[in-house]
Steps between C-alpha positions, in 0.01 A plus 500: 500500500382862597690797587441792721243645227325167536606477122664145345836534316335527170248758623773746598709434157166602290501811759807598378490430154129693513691792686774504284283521152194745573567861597213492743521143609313559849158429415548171297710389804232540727226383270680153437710458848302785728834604580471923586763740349675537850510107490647508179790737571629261791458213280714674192696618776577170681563355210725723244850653546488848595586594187238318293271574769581886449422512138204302514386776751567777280345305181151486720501809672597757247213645452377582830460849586634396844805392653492124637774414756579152609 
């Protein structure tokens, strides 16, 4: 069955566990799922606590020079 991001139910558990374990997780997202980074913030979004969700955000964005705001 397919979701919203056209992914199956396993797809979106290895794009979380991918998110979760590489600092810069964007571009192996979108090379294996061509799911873009904006795509990947609703997903982690839709499907995280706020809490979890928050410190997953802060793990992959610390290093920008710029603020993000979602």
């Amino acid at each position: 069955m397919f979701n919203q991001f056209g992914l199956t139910f396993d797809d979106i558990d290895c794009v979380i566990q991918i998110a979760w374990e590489h600092k810069k997780p964007f571009y192996t997202i979108r090379a294996q799922y061509g799911l873009p980074e904006a795509e990947v913030v609703r997903l982690m979004r839709s499907e995280m606590n706020s809490s979890s969700f928050n410190l997953w955000k802060q793990k992959v964005f610390s290093d920008r020079q710029y603020k993000i705001s979602f």
